[in-house]
N, C-alpha and C positions, 0 to 999 in steps of 0.2 A: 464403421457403425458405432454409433454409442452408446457406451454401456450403461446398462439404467442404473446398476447399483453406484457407478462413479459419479453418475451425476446426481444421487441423492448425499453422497459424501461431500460434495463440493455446496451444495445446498443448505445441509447439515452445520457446515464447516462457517458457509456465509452465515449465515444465523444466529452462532452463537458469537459472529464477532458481532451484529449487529444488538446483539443482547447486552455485549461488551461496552459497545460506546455509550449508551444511558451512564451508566456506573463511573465511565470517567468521568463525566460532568461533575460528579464531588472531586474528584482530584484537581480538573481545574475551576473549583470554584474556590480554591484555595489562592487561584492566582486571578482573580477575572470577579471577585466576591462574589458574595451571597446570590446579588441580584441576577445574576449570570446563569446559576446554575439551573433554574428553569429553563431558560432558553434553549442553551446549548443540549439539555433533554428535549425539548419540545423537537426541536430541528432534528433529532437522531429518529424519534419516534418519526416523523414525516418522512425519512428518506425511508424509514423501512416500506412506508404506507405506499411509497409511490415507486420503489424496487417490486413488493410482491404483486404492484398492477402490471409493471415494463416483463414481469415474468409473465403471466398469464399471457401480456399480447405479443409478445414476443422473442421469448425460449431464453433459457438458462444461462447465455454468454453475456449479458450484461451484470450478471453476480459479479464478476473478475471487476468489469468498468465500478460495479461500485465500490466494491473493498481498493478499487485502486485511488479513487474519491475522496475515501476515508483515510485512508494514507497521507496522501497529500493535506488533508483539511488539518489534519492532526498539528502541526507545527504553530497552523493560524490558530488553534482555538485560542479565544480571548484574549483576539489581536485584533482581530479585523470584524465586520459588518455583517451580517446573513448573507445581503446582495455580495459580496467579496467571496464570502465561502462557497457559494453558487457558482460564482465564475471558474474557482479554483479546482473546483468539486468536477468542473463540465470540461475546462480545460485540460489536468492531469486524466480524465479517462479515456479522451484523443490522443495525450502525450503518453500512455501506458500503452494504448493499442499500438501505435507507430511504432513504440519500442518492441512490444512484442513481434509487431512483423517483421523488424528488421534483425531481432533476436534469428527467426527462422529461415533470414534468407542467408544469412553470415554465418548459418546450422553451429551455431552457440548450443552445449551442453548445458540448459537452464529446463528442467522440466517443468519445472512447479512455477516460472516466469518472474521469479525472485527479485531479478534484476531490474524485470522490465517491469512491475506491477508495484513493488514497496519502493526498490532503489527509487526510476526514476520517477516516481509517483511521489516518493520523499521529496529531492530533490525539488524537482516542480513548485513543492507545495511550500519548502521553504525559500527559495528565491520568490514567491508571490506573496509572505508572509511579508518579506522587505519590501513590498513595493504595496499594499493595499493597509500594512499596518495602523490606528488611528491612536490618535493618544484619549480620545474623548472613550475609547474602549476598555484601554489600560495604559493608558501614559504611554506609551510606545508608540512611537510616529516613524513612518516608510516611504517611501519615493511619493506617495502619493501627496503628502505632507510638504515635499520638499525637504525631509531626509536622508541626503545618499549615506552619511556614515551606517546608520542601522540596514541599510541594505548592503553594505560593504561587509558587515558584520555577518551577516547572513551567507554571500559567499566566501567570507575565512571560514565560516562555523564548515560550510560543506566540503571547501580543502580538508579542513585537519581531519572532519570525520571519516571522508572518502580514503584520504591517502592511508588512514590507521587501521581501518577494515581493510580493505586492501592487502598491504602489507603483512598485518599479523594474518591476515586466513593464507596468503601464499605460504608464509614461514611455518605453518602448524601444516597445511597438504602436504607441503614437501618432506616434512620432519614425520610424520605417518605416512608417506607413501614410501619411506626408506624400511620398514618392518613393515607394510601390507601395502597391496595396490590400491588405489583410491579408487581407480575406476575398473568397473568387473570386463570381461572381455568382451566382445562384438554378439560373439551367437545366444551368450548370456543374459544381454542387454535387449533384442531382440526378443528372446522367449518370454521374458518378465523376471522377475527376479524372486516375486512373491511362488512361479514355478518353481525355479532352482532353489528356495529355502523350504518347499515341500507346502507351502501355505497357499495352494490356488483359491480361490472363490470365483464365486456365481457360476456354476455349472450348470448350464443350461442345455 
């Protein structure tokens, strides 16, 4: 069954990220100038306009597809084309779903779908940043152009990122799970955890 109060938090949650994305538009119109940062608002304001219609006609689990949109698009902004962002936007929320189902059939420990929703929703969005990039947007030209080096760039940029998260979060679990366990026990995990720290809600 699902709980109406979690799905007003994930609701909530989506919201304020898409309240977020307007706001970065000044950040990248530092890189993509002036003329840009209209757009790249207009386009935020429209994805909310056409998420709050796919919610009314059809329930709460395309929130996830879009912050996994957003994720993904985040790398192209003021690289690529609207029509570019479109495809990347539609393509990483296919590529988040897959991931997510295959997150639960391999029963991966990822609740909050971290991997499968920002990772390879990042991912995604930066190997399509290499390939759809224009220079006529910001001098940055991609496979589309006939560019492989700046698409080459794009997967070193995802090596060194990958391998360095990676790596420092193994060496920082391991280094606090030698003074406390990382993961709480089986019947713990099971009852909720917001029980065993005495903070239940929505008692109905």
């Amino acid at each position: 069954m699902i709980n109406s109060g979690d799905v007003s938090f994930v609701l909530i949650s989506a919201a304020l990220v898409f309240i977020m994305t307007p706001g970065l538009a000044f950040f990248y119109g530092g890189m993509v100038r002036r003329t840009s940062v209209l757009t790249i608002m207009l386009q935020s304001f429209a994805s909310m306009g056409i998420v709050t219609t796919l919610w009314f006609l059809y329930g709460f689990s395309l929130v996830t597809g879009s912050v996994a949109g957003l994720a993904a698009v985040t790398p192209a902004a003021g690289y690529v084309h609207p029509w570019a962002a479109a495809v990347i936007g539609i393509g990483a929320s296919l590529a988040c779903y897959a991931a997510v189902e295959f997150r639960k059939k391999v029963k991966w420990d990822d609740a909050l779908d971290v991997w499968g929703v920002h990772g390879v929703g990042g991912i995604f969005g930066i190997i399509l940043t290499g390939v759809f990039a224009e220079s006529a947007v910001n001098h940055v030209s991609g496979l589309i152009e006939g560019n492989v080096h700046q698409f080459l760039i794009e997967l070193l940029g995802i090596g060194i990122v990958a391998g360095y998260s990676f790596g420092l979060s193994y060496l920082l679990l391991k280094l606090v799970n030698v003074f406390m366990p990382i993961r709480v026990p089986e019947n713990e995990e099971k009852q909720g955890l917001d029980v065993e720290l005495g903070e239940e809600a929505y008692r109905l």
